[in-house]
PAPATI-872248 format. One record per residue: residue in one letter; y, x, z of N, C-alpha, C in turn. Coordinates in pm, whole numbers, plus 50000, padded with zeros to 5 digits. Example, Ala and Ser with C-alpha at 12.3 -4.5 7.8 and 13.67 -1.06 7.14 Angstrom:
// PAPATI-872248
a494315131950780495505123050780496705132050780
s497755128550708498945136750714500035129050787
This chain:
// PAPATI-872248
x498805008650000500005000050000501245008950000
x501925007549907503515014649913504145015850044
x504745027950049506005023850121507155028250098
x508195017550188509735022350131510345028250240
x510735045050157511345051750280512935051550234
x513745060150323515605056550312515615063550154
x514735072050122515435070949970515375065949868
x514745051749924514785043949806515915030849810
x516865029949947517925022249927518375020749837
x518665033349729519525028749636518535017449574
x517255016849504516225003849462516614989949578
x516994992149627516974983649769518274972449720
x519724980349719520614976749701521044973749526
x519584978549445520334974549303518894968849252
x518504955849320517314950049249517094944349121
x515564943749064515724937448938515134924948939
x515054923049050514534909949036514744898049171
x515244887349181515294879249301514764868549324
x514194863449451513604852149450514394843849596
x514794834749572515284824949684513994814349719
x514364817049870513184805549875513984798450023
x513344788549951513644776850050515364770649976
x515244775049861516554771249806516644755649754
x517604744649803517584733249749517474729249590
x517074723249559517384715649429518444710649374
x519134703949504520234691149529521724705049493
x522474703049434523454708049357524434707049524
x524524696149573525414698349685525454701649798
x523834706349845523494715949935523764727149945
x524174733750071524604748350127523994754250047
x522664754450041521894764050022522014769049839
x522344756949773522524760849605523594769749590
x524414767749690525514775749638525194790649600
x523704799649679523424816249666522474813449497
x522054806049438521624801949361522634801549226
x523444789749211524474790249161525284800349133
x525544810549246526144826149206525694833349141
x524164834749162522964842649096523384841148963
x523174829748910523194822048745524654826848760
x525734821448729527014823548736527654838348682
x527394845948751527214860848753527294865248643
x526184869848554524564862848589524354876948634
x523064873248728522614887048776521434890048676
x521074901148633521124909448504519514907248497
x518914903448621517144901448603516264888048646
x515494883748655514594871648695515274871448799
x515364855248817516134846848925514474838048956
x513964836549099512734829549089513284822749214
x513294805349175513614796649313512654794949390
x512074789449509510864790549518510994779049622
x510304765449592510334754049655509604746149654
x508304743649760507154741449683507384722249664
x508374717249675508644701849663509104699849480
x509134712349429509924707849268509334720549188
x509394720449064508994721548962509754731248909
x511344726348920512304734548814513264730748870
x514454741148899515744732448960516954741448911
x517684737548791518604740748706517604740848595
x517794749348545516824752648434515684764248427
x515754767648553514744780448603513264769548640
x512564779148636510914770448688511254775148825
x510744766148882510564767149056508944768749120
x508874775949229507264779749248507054779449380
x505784771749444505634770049524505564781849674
x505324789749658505374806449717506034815349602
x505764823749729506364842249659505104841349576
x503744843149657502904846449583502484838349478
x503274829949447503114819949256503874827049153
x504754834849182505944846349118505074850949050
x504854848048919503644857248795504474873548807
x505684875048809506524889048800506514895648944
x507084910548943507304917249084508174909449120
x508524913649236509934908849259510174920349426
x511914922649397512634931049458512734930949528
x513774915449521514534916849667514214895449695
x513644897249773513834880349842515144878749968
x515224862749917516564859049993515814846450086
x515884845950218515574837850236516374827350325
x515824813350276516664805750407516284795950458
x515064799450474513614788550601514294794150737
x514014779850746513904780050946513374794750996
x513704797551123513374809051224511654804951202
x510954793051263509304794051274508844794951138
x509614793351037508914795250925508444809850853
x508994821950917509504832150872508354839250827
x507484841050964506414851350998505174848550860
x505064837950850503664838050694505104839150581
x506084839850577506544841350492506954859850455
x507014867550551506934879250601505564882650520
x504304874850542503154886450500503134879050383
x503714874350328503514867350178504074878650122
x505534882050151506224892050073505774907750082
x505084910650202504194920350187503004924950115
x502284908950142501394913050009501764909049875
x503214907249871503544900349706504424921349692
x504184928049755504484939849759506504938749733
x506664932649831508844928149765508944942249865
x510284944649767511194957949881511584956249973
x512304943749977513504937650089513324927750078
x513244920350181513554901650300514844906250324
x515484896450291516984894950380517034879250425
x517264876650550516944864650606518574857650620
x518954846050581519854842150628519794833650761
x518664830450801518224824750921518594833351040
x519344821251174519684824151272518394818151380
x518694823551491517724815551603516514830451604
x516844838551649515944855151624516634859651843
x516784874751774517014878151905518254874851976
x519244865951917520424866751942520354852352012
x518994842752000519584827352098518184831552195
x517424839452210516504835852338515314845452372
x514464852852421513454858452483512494855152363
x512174841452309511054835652214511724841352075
x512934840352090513274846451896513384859251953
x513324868652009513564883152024511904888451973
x510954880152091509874882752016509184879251901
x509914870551790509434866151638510224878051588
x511374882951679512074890051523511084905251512
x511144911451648510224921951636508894917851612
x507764905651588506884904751552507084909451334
x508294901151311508234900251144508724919151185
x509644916851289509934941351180508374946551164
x507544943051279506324948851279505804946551184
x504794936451096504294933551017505274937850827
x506414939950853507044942850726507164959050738
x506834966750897507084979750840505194985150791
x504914974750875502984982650896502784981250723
x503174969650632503464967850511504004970650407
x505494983650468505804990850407507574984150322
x507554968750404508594961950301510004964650457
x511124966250358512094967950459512574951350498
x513584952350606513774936450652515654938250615
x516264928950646517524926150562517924915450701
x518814917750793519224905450909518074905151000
x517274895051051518564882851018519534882951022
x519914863951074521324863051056522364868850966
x522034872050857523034874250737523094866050613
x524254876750534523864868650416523444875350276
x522594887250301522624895850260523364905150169
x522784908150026523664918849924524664915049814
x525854920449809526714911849651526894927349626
x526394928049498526194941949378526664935249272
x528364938049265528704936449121527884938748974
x527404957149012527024960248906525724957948861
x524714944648901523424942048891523794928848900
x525014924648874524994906648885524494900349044
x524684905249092524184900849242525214893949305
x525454881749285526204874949325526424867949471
x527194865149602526774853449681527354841649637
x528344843649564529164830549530529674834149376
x529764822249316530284818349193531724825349205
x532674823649311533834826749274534464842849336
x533354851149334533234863749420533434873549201
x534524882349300534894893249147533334899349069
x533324897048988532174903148877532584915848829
x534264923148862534144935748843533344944848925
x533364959148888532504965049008533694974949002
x533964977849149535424989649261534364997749260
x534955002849360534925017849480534635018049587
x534785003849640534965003249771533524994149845
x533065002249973531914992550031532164990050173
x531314978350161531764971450309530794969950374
x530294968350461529424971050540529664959450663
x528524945050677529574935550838528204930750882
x528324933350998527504927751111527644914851041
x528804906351021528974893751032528834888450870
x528394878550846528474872650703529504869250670
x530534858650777531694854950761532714862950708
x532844872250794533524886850787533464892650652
x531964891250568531594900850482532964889750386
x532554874250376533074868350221534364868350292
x534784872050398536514866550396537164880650355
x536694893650329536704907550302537154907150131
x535744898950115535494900149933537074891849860
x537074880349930537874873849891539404877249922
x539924880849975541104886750043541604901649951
x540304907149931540464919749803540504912149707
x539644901749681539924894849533541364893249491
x542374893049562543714886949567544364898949584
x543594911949620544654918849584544234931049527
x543914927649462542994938749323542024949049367
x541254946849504540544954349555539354954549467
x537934956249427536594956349386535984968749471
x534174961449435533434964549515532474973349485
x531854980149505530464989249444529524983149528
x529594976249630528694971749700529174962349866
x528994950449923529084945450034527794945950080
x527284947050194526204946750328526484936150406
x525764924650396526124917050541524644922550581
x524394925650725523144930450778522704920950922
x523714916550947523174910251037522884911651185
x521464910751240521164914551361520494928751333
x520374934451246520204946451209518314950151260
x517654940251274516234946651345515714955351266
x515884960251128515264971751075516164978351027
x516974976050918517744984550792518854980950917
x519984985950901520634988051047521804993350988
x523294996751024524765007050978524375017150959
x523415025551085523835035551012522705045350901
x521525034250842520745036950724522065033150607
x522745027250644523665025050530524745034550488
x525625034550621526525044750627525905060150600
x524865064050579524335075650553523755074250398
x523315061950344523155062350230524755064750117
x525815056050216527015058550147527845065550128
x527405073950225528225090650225527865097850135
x526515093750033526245103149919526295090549814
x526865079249790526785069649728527705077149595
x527545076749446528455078249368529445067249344
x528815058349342529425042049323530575044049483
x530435049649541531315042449705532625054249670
x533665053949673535255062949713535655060749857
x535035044049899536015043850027535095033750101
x534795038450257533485028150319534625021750412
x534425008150429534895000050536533874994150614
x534064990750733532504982750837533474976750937
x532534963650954532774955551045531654954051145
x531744961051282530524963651366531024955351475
x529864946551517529624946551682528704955851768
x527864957951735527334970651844526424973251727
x525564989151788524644994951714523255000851829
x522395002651716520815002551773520825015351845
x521205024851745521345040451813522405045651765
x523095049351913524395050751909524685066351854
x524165075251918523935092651870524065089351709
x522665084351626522745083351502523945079551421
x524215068151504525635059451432526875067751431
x526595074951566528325082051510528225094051457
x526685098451448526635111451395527065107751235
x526785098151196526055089351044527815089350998
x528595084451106529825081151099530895091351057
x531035103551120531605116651175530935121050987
x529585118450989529385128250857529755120150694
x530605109250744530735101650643532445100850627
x532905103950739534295103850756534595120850703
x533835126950694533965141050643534175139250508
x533875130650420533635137050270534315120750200
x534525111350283535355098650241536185094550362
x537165085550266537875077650408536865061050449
x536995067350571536185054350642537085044150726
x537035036550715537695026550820536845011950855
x536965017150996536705003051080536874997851178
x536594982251169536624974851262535754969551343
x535994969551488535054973951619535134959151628
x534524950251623534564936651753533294936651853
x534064925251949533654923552053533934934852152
x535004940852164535734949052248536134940352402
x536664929052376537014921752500535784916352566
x535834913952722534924906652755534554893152731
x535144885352666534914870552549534334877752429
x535214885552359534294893252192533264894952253
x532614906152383531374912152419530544903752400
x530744892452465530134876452512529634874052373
x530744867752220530794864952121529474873252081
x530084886552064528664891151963527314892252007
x527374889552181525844889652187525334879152135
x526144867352174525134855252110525524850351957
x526264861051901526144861451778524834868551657
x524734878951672524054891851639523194892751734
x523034893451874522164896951971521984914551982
x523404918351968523844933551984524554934452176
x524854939652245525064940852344526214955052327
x527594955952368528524964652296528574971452355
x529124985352354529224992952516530424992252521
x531374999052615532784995452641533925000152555
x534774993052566535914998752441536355013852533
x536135018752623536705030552646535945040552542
x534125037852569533525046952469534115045652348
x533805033852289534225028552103535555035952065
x536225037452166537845044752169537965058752115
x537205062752225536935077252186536015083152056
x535035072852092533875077351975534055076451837
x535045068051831535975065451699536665075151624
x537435077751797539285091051726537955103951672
x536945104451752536095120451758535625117851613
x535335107051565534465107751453535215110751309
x536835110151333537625109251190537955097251124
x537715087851195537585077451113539195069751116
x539375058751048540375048851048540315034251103
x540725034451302539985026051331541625009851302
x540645004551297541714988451264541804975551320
x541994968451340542074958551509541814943451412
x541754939751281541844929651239541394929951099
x540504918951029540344914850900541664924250762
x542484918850842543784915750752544144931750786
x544264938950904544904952450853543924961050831
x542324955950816541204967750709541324964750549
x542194955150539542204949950390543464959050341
x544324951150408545654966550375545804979850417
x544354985150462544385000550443543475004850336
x542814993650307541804997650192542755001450049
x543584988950085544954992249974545845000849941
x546155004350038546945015750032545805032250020
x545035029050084543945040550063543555047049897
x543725031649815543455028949688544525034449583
x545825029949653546605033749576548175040849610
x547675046149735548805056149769548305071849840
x548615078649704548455092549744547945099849847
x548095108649860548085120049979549745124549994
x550185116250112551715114350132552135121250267
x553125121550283553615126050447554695110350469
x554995112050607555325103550689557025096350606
x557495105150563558845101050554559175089150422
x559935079050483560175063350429561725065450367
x562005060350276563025053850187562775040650172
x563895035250289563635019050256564815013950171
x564645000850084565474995750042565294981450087
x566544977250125566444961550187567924955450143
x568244944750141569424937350129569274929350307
x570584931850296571384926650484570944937050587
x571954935550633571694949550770570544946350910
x570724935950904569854930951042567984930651012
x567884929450822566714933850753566234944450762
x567674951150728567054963050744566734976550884
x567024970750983567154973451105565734972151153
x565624963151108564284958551196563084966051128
x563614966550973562404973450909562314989650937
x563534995651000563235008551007562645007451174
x562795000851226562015001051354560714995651361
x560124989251268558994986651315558234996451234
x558575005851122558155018251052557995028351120
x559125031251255558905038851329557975040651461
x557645023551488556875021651570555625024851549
x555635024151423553815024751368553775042051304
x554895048751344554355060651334554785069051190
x555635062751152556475068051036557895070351073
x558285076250972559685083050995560885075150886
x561845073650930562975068250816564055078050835
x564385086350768564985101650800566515093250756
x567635100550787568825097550763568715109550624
x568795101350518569605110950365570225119650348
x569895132050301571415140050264572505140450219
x573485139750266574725137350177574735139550102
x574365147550013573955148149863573765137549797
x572455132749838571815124049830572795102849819
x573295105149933574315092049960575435099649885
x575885107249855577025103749772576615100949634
x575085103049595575055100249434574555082049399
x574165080749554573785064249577575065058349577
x576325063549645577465054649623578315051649527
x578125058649401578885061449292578445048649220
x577515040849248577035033749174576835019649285
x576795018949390576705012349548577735000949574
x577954988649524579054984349563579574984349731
x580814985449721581374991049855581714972049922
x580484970749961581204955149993580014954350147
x580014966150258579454965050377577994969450395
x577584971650271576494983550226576524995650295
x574685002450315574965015950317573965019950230
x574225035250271573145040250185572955053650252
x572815055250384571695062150499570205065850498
x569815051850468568505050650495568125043850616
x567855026150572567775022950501568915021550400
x568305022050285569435018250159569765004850168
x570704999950189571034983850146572304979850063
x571464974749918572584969049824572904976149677
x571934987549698572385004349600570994994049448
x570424984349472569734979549382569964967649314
x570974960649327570994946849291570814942049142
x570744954249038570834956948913569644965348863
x569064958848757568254968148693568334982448661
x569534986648651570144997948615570615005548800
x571294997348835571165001449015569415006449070
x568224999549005567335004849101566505013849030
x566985017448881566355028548813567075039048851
x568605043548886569035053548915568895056149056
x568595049549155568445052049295566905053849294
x565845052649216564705056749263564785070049174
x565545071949057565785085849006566065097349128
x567225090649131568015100249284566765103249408
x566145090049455565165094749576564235102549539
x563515101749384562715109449338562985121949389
x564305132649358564305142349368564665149549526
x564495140949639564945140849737563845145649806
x563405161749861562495160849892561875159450065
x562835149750082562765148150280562175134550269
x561885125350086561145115750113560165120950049
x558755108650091557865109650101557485098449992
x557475087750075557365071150021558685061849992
x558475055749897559805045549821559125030049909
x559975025349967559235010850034560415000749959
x560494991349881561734981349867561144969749932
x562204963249987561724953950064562444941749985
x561504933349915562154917549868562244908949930
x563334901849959563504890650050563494882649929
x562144874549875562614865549777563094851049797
x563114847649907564014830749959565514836149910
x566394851749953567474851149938567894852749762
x566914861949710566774861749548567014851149472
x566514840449538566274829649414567074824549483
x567454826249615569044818649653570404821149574
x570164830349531571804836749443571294837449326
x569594838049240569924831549108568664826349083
x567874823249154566894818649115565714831649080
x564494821748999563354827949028563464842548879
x564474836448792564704849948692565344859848773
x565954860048797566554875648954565584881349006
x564934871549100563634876149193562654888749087
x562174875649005561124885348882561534894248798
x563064892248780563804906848673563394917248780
x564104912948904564574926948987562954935949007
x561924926649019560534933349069560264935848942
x560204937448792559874939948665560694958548717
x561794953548703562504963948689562024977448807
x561904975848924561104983749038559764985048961
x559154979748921557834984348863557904997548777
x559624993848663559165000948552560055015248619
x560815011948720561375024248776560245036148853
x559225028848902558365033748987557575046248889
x557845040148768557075050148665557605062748671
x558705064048734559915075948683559605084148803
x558875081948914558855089549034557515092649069
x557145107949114555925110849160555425103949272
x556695100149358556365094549465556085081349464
x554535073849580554215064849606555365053849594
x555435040449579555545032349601555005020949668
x555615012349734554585000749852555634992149827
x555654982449813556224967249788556054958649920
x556784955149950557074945750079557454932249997
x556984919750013557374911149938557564904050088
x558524897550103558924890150204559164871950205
x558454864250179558454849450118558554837250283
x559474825050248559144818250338557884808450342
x557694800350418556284792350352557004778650223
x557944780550196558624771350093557854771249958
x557434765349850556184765249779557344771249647
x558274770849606559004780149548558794794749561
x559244799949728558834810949737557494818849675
x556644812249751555384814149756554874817349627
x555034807949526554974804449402555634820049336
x556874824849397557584831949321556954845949336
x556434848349476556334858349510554364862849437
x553324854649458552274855149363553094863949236
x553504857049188554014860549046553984872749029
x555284879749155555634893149141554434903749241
x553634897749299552524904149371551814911849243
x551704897349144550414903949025550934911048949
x552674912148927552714922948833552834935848872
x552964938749000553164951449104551764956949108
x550504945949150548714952149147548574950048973
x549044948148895548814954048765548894963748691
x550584971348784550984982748813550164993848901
x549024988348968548774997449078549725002449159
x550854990749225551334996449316550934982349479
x550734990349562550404978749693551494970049717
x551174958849761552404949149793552054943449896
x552514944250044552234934650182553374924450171
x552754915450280553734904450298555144910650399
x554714919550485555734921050598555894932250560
x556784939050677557114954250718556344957150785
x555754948150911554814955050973553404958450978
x552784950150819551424951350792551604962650672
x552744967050619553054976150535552914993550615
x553814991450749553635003950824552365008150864
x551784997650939550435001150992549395006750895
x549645000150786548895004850654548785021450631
x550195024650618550825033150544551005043950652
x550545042050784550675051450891549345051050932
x548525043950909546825050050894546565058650827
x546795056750710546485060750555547425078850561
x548655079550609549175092550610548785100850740
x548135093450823547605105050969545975108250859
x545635100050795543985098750792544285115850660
x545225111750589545335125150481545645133650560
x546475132850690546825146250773545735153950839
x544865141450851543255146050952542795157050848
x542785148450725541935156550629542455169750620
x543705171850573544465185650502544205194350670
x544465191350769544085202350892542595205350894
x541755194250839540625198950862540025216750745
x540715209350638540465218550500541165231050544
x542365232950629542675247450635542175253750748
């Protein structure tokens, strides 16, 4: 009987063949929807439903077991009940599959009786040689093999892999990059981790060609030595960033009876983190905007050139830049006298932040000329207030002025980051999409705030600083 050792993940993660079982028929059941993606996609090999109540459900034949599958098959998805698992376990063993990935909950994470089914199925799938996948997940989305979870998940294939204890976590990741030009080489939801586990992954991805940049969403791990060794040697040769939950004593609570992981204390996770190199991040939303900026802003140093319209804008934006660990340097006079020649003198400055030196297409090509050659900056940040834009001319202003920053951005070595600033008014909103997509068409990042822009952008310039001290 075969077996599958860690170097065959990569077969693991790029199957040719899938079988769902326990997948509905009924078009408006949960369960069609991993089905529906499959087709959709399309994922590039045999799709086998497997339901022993039907015949055919879309236009695929449907089969009563694994073992009715006339073909191999790779990777099974499953989504039977917890008691159903275990003959379904030695079916796929002797149907010789690589990987079970279970979306089924009710294992070690609700009771003493599922702790002992889940280590009964690891047992019988390793004595068999087949790896296990969760529970509790939702298993693999592989752009580049059509591996779909959902119909409306990107069919390009990125750079970037994700890695989540949580399923939820994994599609609110996918989707959130979908919107802002992120792609994937690969997502992991893993689950309760009883066999294939972070850090078989995180060690497969540190030599991944397909991976540039690993992100993970962990609640606790099996072996901790391994994990941060796995971690430390992965943060060496890519940028890693992640997010720790269940840090609080409610999260702790959360992920046990989520996952059925048990966390150790955020003092360790604290440390074990800064020691390992990594990029640690407190939320969904600021691992998404470091992935972004990771993506598409250089190897930079700390120092900011902001541009904002109104003083009290711009006040706030150089303080919360500084809070998060960046610098907004005061300009050289050099520098401000070639910004004022062109600056209307109507309560403007042009210090740093700049306010007012852009109001003109021709105003924000010669002031990013000028900062270009300024070498105490680092990063160009403009900050759009588009409620006040389309207040003084509407939504042609708003979209000239961000056309025009795009095509200026071309003229400078230095990074650019877009702050788009919108109220919840459906104008705004409306206006600001617009100018989001032509900025990620540009490859330049665009946050909503100043302060999901800094945090970004002050991860991302300590994480290049880690690196360049390490190299000399």
């Amino acid at each position: 009987m075969k077996m599958v050792q860690h170097t065959s993940l990569n077969d693991i993660l790029h199957p040719r063949s899938v079988a769902l079982v326990g997948i509905s028929s009924r078009p408006e059941e949960f369960t069609h929807m991993y089905l529906k993606g499959l087709i959709d996609f399309p994922f590039k090999g045999p799709i086998y439903p497997v339901n022993p109540k039907v015949t055919q459900i879309r236009d695929l034949q449907a089969y009563p077991s694994v073992m009715d599958i006339p073909g191999p098959v790779d990777y099974v998805f499953s989504l039977l009940p917890a008691r159903l698992t275990p003959p379904l376990v030695e079916e796929c063993v002797a149907k010789e599959v690589n990987v079970l990935a279970m979306f089924t909950s009710g294992f070690r994470e609700k009771d003493e009786a599922g702790a002992a089914m889940e280590a009964e199925i690891v047992r019988i799938a390793r004595k068999g040689g087949m790896r296990i996948l969760g529970p509790n997940c939702l298993g693999l989305y592989c752009p580049a093999v059509g591996l779909g979870l959902r119909s409306d998940f990107p069919r390009e294939v990125g750079n970037v892999a994700f890695i989540s204890q949580s399923g939820g976590n994994a599609t609110d990741v996918i989707m959130m990059g979908k919107h802002l030009g992120i792609r994937f080489s690969k997502v992991i939801s893993y689950g309760n981790a009883s066999d294939l586990s972070e850090s078989d992954f995180l060690e497969y991805l540190t030599e991944d060609p397909e991976t540039e940049i690993i992100a993970a969403y962990i609640e606790g791990v099996k072996d901790g030595a391994r994990f941060f060794r796995a971690l430390t040697e992965a943060a060496a040769v890519k940028p890693v960033v992640v997010l720790k939950g269940g840090c609080s004593e409610g999260g702790n609570r959360a992920a046990t009876a989520h996952t059925g992981v048990l966390a150790a204390s955020e003092v360790v996770w604290d440390v074990a983190l800064k020691q390992s190199g990594v990029i640690r991040v407190y939320s969904l939303e600021e691992l998404v905007d470091v992935i972004l900026a990771l993506k598409l802003v250089v190897h930079s140093g700390p120092n900011l050139a902001i541009f904002s319209i109104g003083g009290g804008s711009a006040v706030q934006a150089a303080d919360e830049c500084e809070r998060a660990g960046l610098v907004v340097p005061l300009l050289p006079t050099q520098i401000q006298q070639k910004l004022e020649e062109f600056t209307p003198d109507v309560g403007t400055s042009v210090r740093n932040p700049v306010d007012g030196a852009w109001l003109t297409p021709d105003g924000i090509e010669k002031a990013f000329k000028i900062l270009s050659e300024c070498p105490d900056i680092n990063i160009i940040v403009p900050i759009i207030r588009v409620d006040m834009l389309l207040g003084i001319s509407g939504v042609a202003l708003a979209e000239g002025l961000s056309q025009a920053m795009i095509a200026a951005s071309k003229l400078t070595s230095k990074p650019v980051v877009f702050v788009l600033r919108a109220s919840n008014s459906i104008e705004a909103q409306q206006a600001a999409i617009v100018m989001k997509d032509h900025c990620l068409e540009a490859n330049i990042p665009v946050y909503t705030s100043v302060s999901s822009a800094a945090r970004a952008l002050s991860n991302v310039v300590r994480h290049h600083q880690r690196r360049a001290a390490v190299v000399m």
